[in-house]
N, C-alpha and C positions, 0 to 999 in steps of 0.2 A: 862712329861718327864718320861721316862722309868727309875723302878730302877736296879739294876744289885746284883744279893748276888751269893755267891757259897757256898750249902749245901751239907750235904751227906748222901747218902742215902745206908745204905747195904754196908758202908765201900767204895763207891765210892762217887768222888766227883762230881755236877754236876751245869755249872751255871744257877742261875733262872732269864731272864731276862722280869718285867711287870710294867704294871701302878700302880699294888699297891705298899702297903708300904712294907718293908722287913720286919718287926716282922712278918705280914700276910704271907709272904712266907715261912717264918721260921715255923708257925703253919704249912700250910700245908705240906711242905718235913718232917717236925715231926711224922704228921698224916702218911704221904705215907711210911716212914721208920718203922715207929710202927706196922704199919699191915703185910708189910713184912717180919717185922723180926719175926710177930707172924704166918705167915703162912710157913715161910721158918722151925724155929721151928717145928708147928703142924704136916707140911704132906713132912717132907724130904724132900724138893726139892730145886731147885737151885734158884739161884737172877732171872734167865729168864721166867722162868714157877712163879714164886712167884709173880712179877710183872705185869704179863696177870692177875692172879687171885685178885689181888688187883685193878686194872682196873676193872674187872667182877664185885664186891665188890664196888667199887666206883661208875658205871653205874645203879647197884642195888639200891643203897641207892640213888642217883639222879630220877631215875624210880619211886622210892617209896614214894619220900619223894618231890617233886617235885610240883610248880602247873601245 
């Protein structure tokens, strides 16, 4: 059975609904909010452009890190 949380991410809120458990999604909208609030900081830019890059960012480290 699917579970259902609502996180926020960037000051919005969003709901996450999956098979895992909710502390687990909690980690990851933690992760996804953490790196955009550090790249919206780093390079000036908005929640939209910040979020492609955190995707790029997360693809990367799947690419990388990956079997």
């Amino acid at each position: 059975m699917a579970n259902r949380i609502t996180v926020n991410i960037c000051g919005e809120d969003y709901t996450l609904v999956a098979e895992e458990n909710t502390a687990y999604m909690e980690q990851v909208a933690s992760l996804v909010d953490k790196k955009m609030t550090e790249i919206i900081a780093g390079a000036k830019v908005g929640r939209g452009d910040a979020a492609v890059l955190a995707a790029v960012w997360a693809a990367f480290i799947l690419w990388t890190f990956a079997p």
